[in-house]
C-alpha positions in Angstrom: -41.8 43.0 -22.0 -38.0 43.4 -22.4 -36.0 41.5 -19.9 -33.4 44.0 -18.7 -29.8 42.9 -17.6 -26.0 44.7 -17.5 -23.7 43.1 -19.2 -24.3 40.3 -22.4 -21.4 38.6 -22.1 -20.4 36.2 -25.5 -18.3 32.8 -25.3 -17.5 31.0 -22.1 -13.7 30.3 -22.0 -12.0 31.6 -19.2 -11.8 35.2 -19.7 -15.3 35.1 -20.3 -16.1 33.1 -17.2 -13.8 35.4 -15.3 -15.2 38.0 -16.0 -18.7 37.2 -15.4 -17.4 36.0 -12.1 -16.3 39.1 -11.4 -19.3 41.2 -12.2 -21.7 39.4 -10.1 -19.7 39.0 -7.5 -19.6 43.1 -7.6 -23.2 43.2 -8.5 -23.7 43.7 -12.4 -26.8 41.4 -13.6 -25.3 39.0 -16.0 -26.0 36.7 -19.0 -23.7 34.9 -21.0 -24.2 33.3 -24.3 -21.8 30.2 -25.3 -22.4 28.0 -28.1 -20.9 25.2 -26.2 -18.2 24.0 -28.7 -14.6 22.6 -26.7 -12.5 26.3 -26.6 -9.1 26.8 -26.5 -9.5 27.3 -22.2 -10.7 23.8 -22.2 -8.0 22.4 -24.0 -5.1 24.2 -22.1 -2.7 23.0 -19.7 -3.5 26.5 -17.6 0.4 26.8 -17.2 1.3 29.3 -15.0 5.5 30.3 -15.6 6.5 33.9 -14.8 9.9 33.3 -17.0 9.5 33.5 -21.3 12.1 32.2 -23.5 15.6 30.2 -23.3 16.7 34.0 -22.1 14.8 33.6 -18.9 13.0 36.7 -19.1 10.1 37.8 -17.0 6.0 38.3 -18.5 5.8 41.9 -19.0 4.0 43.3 -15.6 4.4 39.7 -13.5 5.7 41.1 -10.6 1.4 42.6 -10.7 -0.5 40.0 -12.5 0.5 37.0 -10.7 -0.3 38.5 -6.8 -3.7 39.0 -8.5 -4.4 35.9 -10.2 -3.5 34.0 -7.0 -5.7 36.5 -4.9 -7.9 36.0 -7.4 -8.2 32.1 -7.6 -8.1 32.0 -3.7 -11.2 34.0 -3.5 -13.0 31.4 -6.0 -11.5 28.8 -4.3 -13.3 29.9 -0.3 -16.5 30.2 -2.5 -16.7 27.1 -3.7 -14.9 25.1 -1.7 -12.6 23.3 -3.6 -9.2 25.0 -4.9 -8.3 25.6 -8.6 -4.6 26.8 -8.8 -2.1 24.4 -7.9 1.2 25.7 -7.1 3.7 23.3 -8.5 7.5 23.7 -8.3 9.2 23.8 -12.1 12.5 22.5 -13.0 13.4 24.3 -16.3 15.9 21.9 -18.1 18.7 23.5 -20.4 19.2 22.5 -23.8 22.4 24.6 -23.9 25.6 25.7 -22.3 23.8 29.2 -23.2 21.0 28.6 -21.4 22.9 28.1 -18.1 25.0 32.0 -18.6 21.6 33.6 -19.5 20.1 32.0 -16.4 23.5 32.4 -14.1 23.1 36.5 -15.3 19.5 36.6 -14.4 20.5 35.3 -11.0 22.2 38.4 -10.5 19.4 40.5 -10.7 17.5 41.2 -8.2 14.1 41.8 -9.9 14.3 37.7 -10.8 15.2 36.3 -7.7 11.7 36.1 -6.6 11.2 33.5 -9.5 14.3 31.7 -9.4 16.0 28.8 -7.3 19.4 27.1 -7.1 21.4 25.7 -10.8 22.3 22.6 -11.1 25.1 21.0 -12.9 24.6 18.0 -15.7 26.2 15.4 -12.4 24.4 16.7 -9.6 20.8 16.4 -11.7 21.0 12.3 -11.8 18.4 11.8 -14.3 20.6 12.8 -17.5 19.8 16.7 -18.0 22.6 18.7 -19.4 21.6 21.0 -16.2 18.5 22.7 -14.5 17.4 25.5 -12.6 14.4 25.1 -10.3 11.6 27.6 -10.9 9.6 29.7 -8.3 6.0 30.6 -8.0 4.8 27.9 -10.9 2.0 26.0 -10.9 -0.9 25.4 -13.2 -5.0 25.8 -13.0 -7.2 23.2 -13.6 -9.2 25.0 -15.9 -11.7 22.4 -16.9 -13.0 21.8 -13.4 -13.1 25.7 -12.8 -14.9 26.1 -16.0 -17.5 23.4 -14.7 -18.2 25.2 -11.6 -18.5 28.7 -13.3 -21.5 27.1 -15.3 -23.4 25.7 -12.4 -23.0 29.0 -10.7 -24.6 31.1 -13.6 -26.7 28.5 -14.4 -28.2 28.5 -11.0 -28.5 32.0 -11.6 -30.4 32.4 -14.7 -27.3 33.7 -16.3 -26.1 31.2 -18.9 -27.8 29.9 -22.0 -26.1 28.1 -24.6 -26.9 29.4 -28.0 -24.9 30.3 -31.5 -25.1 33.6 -31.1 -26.1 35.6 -34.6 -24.5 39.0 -34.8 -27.4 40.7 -36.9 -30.0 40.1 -33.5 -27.7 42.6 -31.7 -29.6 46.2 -31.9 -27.6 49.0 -32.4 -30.2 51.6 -32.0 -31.2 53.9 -29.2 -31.9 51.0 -26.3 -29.2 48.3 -27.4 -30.0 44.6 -27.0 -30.3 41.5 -28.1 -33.4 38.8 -28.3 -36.0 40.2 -25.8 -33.1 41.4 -23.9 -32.3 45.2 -23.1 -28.8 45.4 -22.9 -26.2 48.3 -20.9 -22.9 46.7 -22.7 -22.0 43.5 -24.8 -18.9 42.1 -24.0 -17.8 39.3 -26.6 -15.2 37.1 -25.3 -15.0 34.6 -28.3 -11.1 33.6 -28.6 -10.2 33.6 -31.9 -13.4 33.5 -33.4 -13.5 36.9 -32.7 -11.8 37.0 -36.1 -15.2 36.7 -37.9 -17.0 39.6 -35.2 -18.4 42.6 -38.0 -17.1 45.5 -35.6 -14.2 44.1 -34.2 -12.0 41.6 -36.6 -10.0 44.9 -37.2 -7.9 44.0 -34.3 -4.3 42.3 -34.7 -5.5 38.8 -34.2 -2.3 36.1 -34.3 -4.1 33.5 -33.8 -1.9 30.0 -32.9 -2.7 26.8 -32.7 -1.6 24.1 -30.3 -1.8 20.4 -29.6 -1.2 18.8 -25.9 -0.9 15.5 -25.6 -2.2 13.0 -21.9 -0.4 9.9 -21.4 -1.1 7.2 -18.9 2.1 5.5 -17.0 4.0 3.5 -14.7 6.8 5.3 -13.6 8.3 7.3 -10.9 7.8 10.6 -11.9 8.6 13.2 -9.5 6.1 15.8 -8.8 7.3 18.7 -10.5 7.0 20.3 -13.9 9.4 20.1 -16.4 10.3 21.8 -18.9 13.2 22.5 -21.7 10.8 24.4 -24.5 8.3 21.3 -24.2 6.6 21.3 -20.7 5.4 18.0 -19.1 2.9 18.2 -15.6 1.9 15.5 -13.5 -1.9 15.6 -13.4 -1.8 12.5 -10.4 -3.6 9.3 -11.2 0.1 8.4 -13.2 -1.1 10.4 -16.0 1.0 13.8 -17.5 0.3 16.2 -19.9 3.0 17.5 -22.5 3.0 20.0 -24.7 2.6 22.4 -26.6 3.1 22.9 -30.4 2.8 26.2 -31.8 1.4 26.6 -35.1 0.2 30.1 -36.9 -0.4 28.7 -40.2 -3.2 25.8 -39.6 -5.9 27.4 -37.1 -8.0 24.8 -36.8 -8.6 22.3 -33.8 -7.9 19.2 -35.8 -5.2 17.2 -34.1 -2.1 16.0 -36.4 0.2 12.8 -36.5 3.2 15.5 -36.4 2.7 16.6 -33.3 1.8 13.9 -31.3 4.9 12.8 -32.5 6.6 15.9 -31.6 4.9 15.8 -28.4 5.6 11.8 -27.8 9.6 12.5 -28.3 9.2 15.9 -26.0 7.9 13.3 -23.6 10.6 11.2 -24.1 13.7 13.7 -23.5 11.9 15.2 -20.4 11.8 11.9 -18.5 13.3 8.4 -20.4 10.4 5.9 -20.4 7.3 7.9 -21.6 7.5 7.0 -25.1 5.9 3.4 -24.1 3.0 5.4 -22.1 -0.3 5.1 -23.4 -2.0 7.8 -24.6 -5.5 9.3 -23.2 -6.1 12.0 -25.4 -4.8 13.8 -27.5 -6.4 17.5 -28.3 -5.8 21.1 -30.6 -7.3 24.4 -29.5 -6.4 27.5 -31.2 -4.7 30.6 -28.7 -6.0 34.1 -29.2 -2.5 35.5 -29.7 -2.0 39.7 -30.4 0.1 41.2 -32.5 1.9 43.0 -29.6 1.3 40.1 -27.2 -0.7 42.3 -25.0 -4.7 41.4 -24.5 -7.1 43.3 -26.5 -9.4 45.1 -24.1 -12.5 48.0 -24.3 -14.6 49.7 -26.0 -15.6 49.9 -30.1 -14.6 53.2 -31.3 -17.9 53.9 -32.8 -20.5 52.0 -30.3 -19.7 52.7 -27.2 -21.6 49.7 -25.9 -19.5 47.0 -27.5 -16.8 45.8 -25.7 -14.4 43.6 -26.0 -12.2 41.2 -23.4 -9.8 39.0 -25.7 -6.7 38.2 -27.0 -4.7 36.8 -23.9 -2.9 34.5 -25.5 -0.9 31.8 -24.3 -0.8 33.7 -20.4 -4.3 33.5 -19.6 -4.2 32.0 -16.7 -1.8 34.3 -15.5 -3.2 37.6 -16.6 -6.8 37.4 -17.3 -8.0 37.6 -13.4 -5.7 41.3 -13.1 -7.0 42.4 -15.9 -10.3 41.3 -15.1 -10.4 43.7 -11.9 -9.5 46.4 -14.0 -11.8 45.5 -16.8 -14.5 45.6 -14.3 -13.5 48.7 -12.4 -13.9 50.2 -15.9 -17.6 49.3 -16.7 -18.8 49.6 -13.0 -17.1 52.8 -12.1 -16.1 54.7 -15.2 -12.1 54.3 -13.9 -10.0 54.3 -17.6 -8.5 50.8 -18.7 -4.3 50.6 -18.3 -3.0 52.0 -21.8 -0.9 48.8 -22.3 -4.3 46.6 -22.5 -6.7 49.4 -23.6 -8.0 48.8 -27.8 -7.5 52.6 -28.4 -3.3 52.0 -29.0 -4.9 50.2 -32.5 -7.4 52.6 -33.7 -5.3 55.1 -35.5 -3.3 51.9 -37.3 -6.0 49.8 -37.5 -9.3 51.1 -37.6 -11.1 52.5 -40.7 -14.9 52.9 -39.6 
């Protein structure tokens, strides 16, 4: 007898453990497959920064996602007792004179205030910056503990099983499923092994790799993030992570003597002294990056019960939990999917049968 269940969700990063999250917590009967490899969510610093770029310029829809993903990690937080997102202040070095009139003009504008502090000059920073401004509404998620806790929670459920999932035991006949399961929708939430999925590698995929790089020290660093391109976070326990490099031609999770070198002299310039820290790790994961840098969301053109919930990038921890909701109001409720997320804007470019 066929074991019956909503939503087959595939991969366990964090928009797949989101998601599933969300679903239960709304109803849907849920199982998700994970082959249990190290992801690119595991690897991540979960940096949350509303500003992109030495222009200072806000994510696209901020002023919505990051209410949400805060509303959304408190919720999680009250139900399992222990909180995820931790709001850290963010003092944004600049490497130019540039810098400083891009930021002074944004200052101006009342649709960045909300993100922005005071601007210091080179004397009154004290620690050898050319000048900073002091970031609003930062922080970072601990995504590895949160990941953690999401797996008890399904797996006290019944509703995780680690497996290499083979595409050709999905049935795309009358009563879709997979295994002995009878499935409403699959959801595959794979990062950027989506890449290799037979109905959906059509998709823009940029995929990106990055390296971050854990040191252990003995100095007074401040608690705040830093950043100047590079970021650096104090994770307590005198221990920081730096990082990231950005790298679109090696997608692979094989960590490199070039960056931890690059990493090791970001270190360096964002506070003197951490070149003589000792490293604790060092680790690649490979970003699901889009083309348009928006997330690739909804349904396959052809089977109506694929679906896809990938593609966020290097703002997952910002956007996923908004887009989430919406994700979920969509398979629960029938309500359409925001254009600007929604797979359709690629079919006429992209798709081909």
């Amino acid at each position: 007898m066929k074991k019956r269940i909503d939503f087959l969700i595939v991969g366990f990063g964090l928009a797949g453990g989101l998601l599933a999250w969300e679903l239960m917590r709304r109803g849907g009967s849920v199982l998700v497959v994970d082959r249990g490899d190290l992801n690119a969510s595991q690897v991540a610093a979960g940096l949350i920064n509303p500003l992109t770029g030495r222009r200072f310029v806000k994510t696209e829809e901020v002023d919505r996602l990051l209410p949400a993903a805060k509303d959304f990690y408190q919720v999680i937080a009250e139900a399992f007792g222990r909180s995820f997102f931790i709001e850290k202040p963010m003092r944004r070095v600049f490497c130019s004179s540039v810098e400083a009139v891009h930021c002074r003009k944004r200052l101006q504008d009342d649709a960045y205030r909300p993100y922005l502090g005071n601007i210091y000059s080179s004397t009154a920073s004290g620690e050898g910056y050319p000048g900073y401004l002091e970031q609003k509404q930062t922080g970072y998620l601990l995504i590895r503990p949160l990941l953690a806790r999401l797996q008890e929670f399904l797996q006290s459920r019944q509703a995780y099983l680690q497996a290499a999932l083979d595409y050709r035991e999905i049935r795309l006949d009358a009563e879709p499923g997979w295994r002995d399961f009878s499935i409403r929708k699959v959801i595959f939430c794979e990062g950027f092994h989506m890449r290799d999925n037979p109905w959906f590698s059509w998709l823009p995929l940029q995929p990106a790799k990055g390296e971050i790089l854990t040191l252990e020290h003995h100095l007074a660093i401040p608690d705040r993030m830093l950043n100047d391109g590079h970021w650096l976070i104090p994770i307590g326990d005198r221990r920081v992570r730096i990082g990231a490099t950005f790298d679109h031609g090696n997608v692979d999770t094989h960590v490199t003597s070039a960056a931890r070198m690059e990493l090791a002299e970001a270190g360096e310039r964002l506070f003197a002294g951490l070149r003589n820290a000792g490293p604790i790790a060092h680790e690649a994961g490979v970003r699901p990056c889009t083309m348009d840098r928006r997330p690739f969301v909804g349904s396959h053109p052809r089977y109506s019960y694929l679906s896809i919930f990938n593609g966020f990038g290097t703002k997952g921890s910002l956007s996923i939990p908004w887009h989430c909701r919406r994700f979920a109001d969509y398979l629960l409720t029938g309500e359409a999917l925001p254009e600007r997320c929604d797979i359709r804007r690629y079919e006429k470019t992209h798709f081909f049968g």
